[in-house]
C-alpha positions in Angstrom: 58.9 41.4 146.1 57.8 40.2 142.6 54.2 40.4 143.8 54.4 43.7 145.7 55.6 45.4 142.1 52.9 43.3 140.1 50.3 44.6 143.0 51.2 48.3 143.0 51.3 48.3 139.2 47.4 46.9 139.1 46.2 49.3 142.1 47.7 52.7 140.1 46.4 51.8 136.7 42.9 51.0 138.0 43.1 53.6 139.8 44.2 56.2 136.7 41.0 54.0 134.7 38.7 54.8 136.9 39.3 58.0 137.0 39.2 58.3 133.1 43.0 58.0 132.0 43.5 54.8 129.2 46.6 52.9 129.3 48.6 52.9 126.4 49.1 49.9 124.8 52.9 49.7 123.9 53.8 51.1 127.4 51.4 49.8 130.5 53.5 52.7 132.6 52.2 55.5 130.2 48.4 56.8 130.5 46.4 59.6 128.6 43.1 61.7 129.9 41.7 62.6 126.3 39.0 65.0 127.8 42.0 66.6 130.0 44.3 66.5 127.3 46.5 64.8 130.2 49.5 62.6 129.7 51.1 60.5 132.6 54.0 58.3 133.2 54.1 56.5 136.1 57.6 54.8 137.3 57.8 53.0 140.3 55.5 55.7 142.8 56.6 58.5 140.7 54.1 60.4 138.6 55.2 62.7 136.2 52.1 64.4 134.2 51.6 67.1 131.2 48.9 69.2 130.7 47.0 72.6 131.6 47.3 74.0 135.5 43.6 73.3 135.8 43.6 69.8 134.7 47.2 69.0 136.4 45.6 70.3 139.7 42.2 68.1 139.0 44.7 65.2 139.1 46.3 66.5 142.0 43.4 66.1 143.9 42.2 62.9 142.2 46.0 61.3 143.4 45.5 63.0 147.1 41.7 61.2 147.5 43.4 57.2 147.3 47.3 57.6 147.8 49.7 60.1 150.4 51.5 61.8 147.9 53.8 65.0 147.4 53.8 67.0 144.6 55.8 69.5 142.6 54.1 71.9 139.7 57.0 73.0 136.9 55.5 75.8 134.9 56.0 79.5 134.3 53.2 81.0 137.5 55.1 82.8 140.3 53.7 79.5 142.5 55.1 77.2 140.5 58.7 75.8 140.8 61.4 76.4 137.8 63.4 73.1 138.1 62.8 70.0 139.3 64.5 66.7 139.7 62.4 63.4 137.8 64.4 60.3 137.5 67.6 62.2 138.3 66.7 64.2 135.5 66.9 68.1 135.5 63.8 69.7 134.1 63.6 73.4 134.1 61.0 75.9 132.8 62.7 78.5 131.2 61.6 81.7 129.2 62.8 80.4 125.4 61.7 76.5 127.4 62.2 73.5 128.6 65.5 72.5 129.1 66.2 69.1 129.9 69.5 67.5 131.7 70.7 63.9 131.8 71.5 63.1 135.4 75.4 63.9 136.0 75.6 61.4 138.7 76.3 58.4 136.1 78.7 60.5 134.1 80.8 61.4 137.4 80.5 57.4 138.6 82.2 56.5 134.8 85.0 59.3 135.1 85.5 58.7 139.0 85.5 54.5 139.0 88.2 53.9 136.9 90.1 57.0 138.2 89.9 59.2 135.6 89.3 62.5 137.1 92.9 63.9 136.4 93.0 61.7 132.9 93.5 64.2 129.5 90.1 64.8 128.2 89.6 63.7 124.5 86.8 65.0 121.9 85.2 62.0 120.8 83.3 59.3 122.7 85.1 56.1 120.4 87.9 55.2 118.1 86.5 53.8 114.7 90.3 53.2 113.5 91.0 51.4 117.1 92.6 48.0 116.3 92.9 45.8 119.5 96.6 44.4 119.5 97.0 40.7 121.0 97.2 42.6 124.7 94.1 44.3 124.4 92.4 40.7 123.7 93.4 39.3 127.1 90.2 38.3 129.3 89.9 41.0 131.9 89.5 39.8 135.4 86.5 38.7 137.5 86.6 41.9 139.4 87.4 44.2 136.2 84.7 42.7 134.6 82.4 43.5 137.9 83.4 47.4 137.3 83.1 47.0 133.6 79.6 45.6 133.9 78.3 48.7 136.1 80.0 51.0 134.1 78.8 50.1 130.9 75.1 50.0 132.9 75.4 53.6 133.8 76.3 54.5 130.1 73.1 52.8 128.7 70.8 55.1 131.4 72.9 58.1 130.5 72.5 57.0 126.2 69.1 58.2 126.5 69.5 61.8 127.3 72.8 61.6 125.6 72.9 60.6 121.9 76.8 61.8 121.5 77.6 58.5 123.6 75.1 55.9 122.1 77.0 53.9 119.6 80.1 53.8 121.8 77.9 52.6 124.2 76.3 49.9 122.3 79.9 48.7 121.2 80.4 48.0 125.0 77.5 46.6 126.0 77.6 43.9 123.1 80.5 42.7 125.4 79.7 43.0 128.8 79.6 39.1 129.2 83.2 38.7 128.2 85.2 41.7 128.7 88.4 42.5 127.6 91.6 44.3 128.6 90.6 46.3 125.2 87.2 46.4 126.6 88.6 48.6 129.4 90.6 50.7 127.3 87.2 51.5 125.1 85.3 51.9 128.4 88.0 54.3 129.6 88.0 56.4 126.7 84.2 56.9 127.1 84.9 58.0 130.6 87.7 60.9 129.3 85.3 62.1 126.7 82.7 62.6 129.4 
């Protein structure tokens, strides 16, 4: 399966260089047109481009001539969709802008996992003054630490679109190979502030 990545990878960007994107050189995914003013990023088979109608449809066609492909326009024309879905992502074109979502799916899985959906909401992701007592240093268990891992997975993804969560986050994920029944508690308290 390795190869099949490393293969795809190579037929997409020769096919983007041939067609007169460059490949950037501190992300091999991302690709700019500089007489198109287009910018692409390509993740897995998903493309997700910037630029004028014109151009965007140019590469439209460009994509439909080597791969099968479907496509989705977000823009402001009475053809052209107001939301769409990229990476679990919601991206919508309104009249003030572009308003971005993080994907809600990973912040449900953190509140639903560890059964928090009836749990008291509080107002901050962390507790700087927490002090683990000699309980909350216990090891957790092989299959807490399974949930903990996942969990604290889906928190890095959502950490992107969601800065309010970020250093809480890093705080867990400096322990995910050794969890504790503190751990847990910390991981819980991300899920009520969510």
């Amino acid at each position: 399966t390795r190869d099949a990545a490393v293969n795809w990878h190579e037929t997409y960007s020769n096919h983007l260089k041939e067609i007169g994107f460059t490949q950037s050189r501190c992300n091999p995914c991302l690709f700019r047109h500089r007489e198109r003013d287009i910018r692409t990023l390509v993740h897995g088979d998903d493309y997700v481009s910037s630029g004028t109608d014109q151009d965007l449809w140019w590469l439209d066609k460009e994509l439909g001539k080597r791969f099968e492909k479907k496509s989705q326009m977000l823009g402001p024309g009475k053809d052209e969709l107001k939301e769409v879905r990229v990476l679990g992502r919601v991206i919508r074109w309104q009249e003030d802008g572009i308003c971005y979502e993080p994907d809600q799916r990973h912040a449900e899985s953190i509140i639903e996992e560890p059964g928090l959906t009836e749990a008291k909401p509080l107002s901050t992701p962390g507790d700087s003054a927490w002090k683990p007592s000699e309980a909350d240093k216990e090891p957790a268990t092989k299959e807490e630490h399974r949930i903990f891992r996942g969990l604290v997975a889906k928190a890095i993804y959502l950490s992107a679109d969601r800065p309010d969560i970020q250093h809480t986050t890093q705080i867990l994920s400096r322990v995910m190979d050794k969890p504790t029944k503190g751990s847990l508690t910390q991981m819980k308290r991300l899920g009520r502030y969510l």
